[in-house]
C-alpha positions, 0 to 999 in steps of 0.5 A, a space after each residue: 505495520 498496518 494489519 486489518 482487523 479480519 487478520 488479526 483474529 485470524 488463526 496463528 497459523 496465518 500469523 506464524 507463516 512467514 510467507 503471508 508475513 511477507 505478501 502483508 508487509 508487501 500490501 502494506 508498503 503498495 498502500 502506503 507507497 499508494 497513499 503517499 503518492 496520491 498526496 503529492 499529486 494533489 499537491 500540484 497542478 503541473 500535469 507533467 509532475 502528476 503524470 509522472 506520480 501517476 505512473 507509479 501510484 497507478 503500479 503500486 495499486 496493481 501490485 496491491 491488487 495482486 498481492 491480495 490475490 495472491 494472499 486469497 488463493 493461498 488461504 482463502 480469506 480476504 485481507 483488506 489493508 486499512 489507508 495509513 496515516 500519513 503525514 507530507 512535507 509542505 514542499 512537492 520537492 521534500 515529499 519526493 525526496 522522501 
């Protein structure tokens, strides 16, 4: 899981609440999700596939977006989820399988 520094030396009350735990793993995913599709896109030319990827990295970045919202209005601190390591197959076809 990919926690940002400012959120690890929160308070425990942040850590213990389910619901941040939740919108945090959910940011996570979006970033993640975001990151592995903005890989694939670079890895073609074909702008029928990139347009196709480019829908959905462009949803998994607003859904990021509002769950850091979400997260601000709720605790009144920022939360910046650092980009992952990610590590893609060399085939498009087996990185959009995955």
């Amino acid at each position: 899981m990919y926690y940002s520094e400012h959120y690890r030396s929160s308070s425990s009350v942040l850590k213990d609440n389910p619901l941040f735990n939740l919108i945090l793993i959910a940011m996570n995913n979006n970033k993640f999700s975001s990151q592995k599709y903005k890989l694939i896109m670079n890895m073609t030319e074909d702008m029928n596939i990139i347009n196709s990827i480019q829908y959905a990295y462009n949803n998994e970045l607003k859904h990021y977006k509002l769950f850091k919202k979400i997260f601000r209005k709720l605790t009144g601190q920022s939360v910046e989820i650092p980009d992952p390591n990610i590590k893609i197959n060399n085939s498009i076809i087996d990185a959009v399988e995955d």
